[in-house]
N, C-alpha and C positions, 0 to 999 in steps of 0.2 A: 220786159216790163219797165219802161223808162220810170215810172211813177211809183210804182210796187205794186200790191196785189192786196184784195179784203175776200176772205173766205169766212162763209156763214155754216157752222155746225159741221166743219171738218172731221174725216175721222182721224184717226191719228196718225196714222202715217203719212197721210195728205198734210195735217199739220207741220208733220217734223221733214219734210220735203221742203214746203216755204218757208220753215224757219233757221233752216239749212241755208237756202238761197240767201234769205234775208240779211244771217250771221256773217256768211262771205265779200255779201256788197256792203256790207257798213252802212245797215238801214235803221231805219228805225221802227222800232216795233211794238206795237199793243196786242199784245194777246189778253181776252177775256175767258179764264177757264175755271171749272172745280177741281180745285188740288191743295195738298199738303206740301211745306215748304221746312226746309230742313235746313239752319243755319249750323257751322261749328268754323270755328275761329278765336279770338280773344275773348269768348264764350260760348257758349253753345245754347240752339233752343228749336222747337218743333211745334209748327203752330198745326192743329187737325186739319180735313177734307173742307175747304169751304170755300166760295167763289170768291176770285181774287182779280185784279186789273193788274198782267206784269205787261212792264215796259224796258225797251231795251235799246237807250240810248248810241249812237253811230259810234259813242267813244268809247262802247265798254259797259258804261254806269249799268246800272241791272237795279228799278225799282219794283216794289210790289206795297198794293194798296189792297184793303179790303174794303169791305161795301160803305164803311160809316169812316168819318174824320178826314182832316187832311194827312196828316202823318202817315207817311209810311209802314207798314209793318216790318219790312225789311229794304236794305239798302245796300248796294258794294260800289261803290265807287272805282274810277281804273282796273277793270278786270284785265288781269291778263289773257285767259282763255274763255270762250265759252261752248257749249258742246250742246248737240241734241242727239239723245236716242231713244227707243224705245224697251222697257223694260219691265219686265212681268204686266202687261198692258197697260200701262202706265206712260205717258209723256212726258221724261225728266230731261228737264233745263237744268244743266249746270255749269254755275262761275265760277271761277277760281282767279284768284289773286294771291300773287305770287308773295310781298312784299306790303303787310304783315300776312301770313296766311289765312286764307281766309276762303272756306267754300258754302255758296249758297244752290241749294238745287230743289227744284219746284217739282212737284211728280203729279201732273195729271193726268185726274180720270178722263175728261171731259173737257173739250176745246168748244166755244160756242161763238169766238169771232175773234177771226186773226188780221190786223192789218199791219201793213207794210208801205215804210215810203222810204225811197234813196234819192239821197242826194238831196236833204233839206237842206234850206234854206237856211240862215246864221242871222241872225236880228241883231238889233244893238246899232251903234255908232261906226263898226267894221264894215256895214253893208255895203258903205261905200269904197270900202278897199277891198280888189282881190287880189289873186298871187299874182296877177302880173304886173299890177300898181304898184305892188309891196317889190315885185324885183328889181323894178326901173328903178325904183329910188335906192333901193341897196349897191345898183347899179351906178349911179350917180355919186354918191357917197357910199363907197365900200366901209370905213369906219363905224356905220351903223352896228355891223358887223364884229371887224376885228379891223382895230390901227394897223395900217400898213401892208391891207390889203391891196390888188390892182385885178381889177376885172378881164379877163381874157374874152369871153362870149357869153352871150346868155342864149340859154335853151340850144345849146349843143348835143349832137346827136349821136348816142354811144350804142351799143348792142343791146344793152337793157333795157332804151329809152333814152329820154330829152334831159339833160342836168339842166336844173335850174341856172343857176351860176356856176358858171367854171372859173375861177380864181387862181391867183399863184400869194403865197404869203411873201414876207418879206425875206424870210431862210431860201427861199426856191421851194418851196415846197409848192404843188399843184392842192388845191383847195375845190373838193365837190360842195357847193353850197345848195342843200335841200328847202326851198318856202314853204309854209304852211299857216294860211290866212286864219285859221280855229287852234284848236287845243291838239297839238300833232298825238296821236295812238302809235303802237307798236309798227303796225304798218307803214309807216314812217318811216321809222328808223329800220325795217329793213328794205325798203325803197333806197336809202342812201345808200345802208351796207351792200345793195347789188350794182351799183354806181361804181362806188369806192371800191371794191373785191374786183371788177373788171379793170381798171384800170393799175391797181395793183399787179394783178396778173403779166401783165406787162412790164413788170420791172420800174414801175416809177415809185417814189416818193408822193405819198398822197394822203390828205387830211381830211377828213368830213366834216361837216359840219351843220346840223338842223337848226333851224331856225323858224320858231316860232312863237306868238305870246304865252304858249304854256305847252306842260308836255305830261304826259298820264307816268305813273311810274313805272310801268312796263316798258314805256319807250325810253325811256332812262336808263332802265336796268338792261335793255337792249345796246342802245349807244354802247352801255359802259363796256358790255359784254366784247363788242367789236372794235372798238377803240377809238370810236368817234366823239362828235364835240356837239351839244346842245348851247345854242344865245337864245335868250328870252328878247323880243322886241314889244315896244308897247307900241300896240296900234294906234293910240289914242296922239300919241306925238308924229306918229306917223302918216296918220289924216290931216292933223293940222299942217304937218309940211306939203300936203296933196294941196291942200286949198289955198297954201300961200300962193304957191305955185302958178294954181289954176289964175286967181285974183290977177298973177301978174302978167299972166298969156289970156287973160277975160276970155275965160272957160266958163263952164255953166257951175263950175264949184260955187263961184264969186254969188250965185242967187242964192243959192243953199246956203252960204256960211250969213247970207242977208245984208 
């Protein structure tokens, strides 16, 4: 399902099958159902059986609207987990966030339209930067990064997969550098940690480091866990240096920037 999947009046276990899939590919998700939603965290609260619109952002976020307003009824931001099961025939969605605690879980009767889309699209002023733009230039100027960096290869090929930037700092130390063009999630940081843990294993000296304009705090608290290293880069200086660039090799940036 390159695109994802829309189901009309699923029953529930055909639901919690695609919301499964969906959960895994880091999709995005609308579900339209009848259900009761059960917050407890830095308070606690239980709204009744009523039709709801949950949405469940590729990063985690977990919103739920009811039929009137714009406000949200409930909200989590960076979850760290999210789960479907079925339960007294019921379809409960639950979030959990780690860091402050916090669990929100939906239990519906009643699924009346589920869609799905992976791999959306990122709006904004970034559109025009992806991870490989973003690596050439960190590539070009390692500093972006960390002073006294030297780049060894980019998109080098290990058992796990392709390292973004392979790097050596200025100690000797070998440097995995992870890109992430959007807000990096947990999966991120264990993308690196499988990088950095392989090459470890081998007896080297080795530092990770994610890199990208923001990070949920699960991949944080993931980093932290494994001993890895988060830089924040600002895209916004980081396009501008794309278009100098292009201006001065009369790329097609040079129309766009006008």
């Amino acid at each position: 399902m390159p695109l994802g999947e829309i189901l009309q009046e699923p029953g529930l276990e055909e639901a919690r099958q695609a919301l499964y899939r969906a959960i895994e590919s880091h999709a995005w998700i609308a579900m339209y159902a009848n259900c009761m939603v059960e917050y407890e965290g830095r308070s606690a609260s239980r709204a009744i059986p009523g039709d709801r619109l949950i949405i469940v952002k590729p990063d985690g976020t977990v919103i739920i609207h009811g039929p009137r307003g714009f406000r949200p009824g409930n909200w989590q931001p960076d979850t760290s987990s999210i789960t479907v099961t079925i339960e007294e025939d019921l379809l409960v969605l639950k979030a959990v966030r780690r860091r402050p605690r916090e669990v929100l879980a939906a239990r519906c009767g009643r699924v009346y339209m589920l869609a799905t889309l992976v791999n959306p699209e990122e709006g904004g002023f970034w559109m025009y930067l992806n991870e490989h733009e973003i690596r050439d230039l960190i590539a070009e100027d390692p500093g972006i990064v960390e002073e006294g960096l030297r780049i060894v290869e980019a998109e080098k090929k290990v058992a796990p997969g392709f390292i973004d930037l392979y790097a050596v700092d200025r100690d000797g130390n070998l440097v995995v550098i992870e890109v992430k063009r959007v807000k990096a999630g947990e999966e991120a940081a264990r993308q690196l940690a499988r990088y950095v843990g392989h090459l470890r294993r081998q007896g080297r000296r080795v530092r990770g480091i994610l890199v990208a304009p923001d990070a949920t705090e699960a991949a944080i608290y993931r980093l932290e866990r494994e001993g890895l290293e988060y830089r924040r880069i600002d895209l916004q200086a980081l396009y501008e240096r794309l278009k100098a660039k292009s201006r001065r090799s009369g790329g097609i940036l040079r129309f766009l920037s006008g």
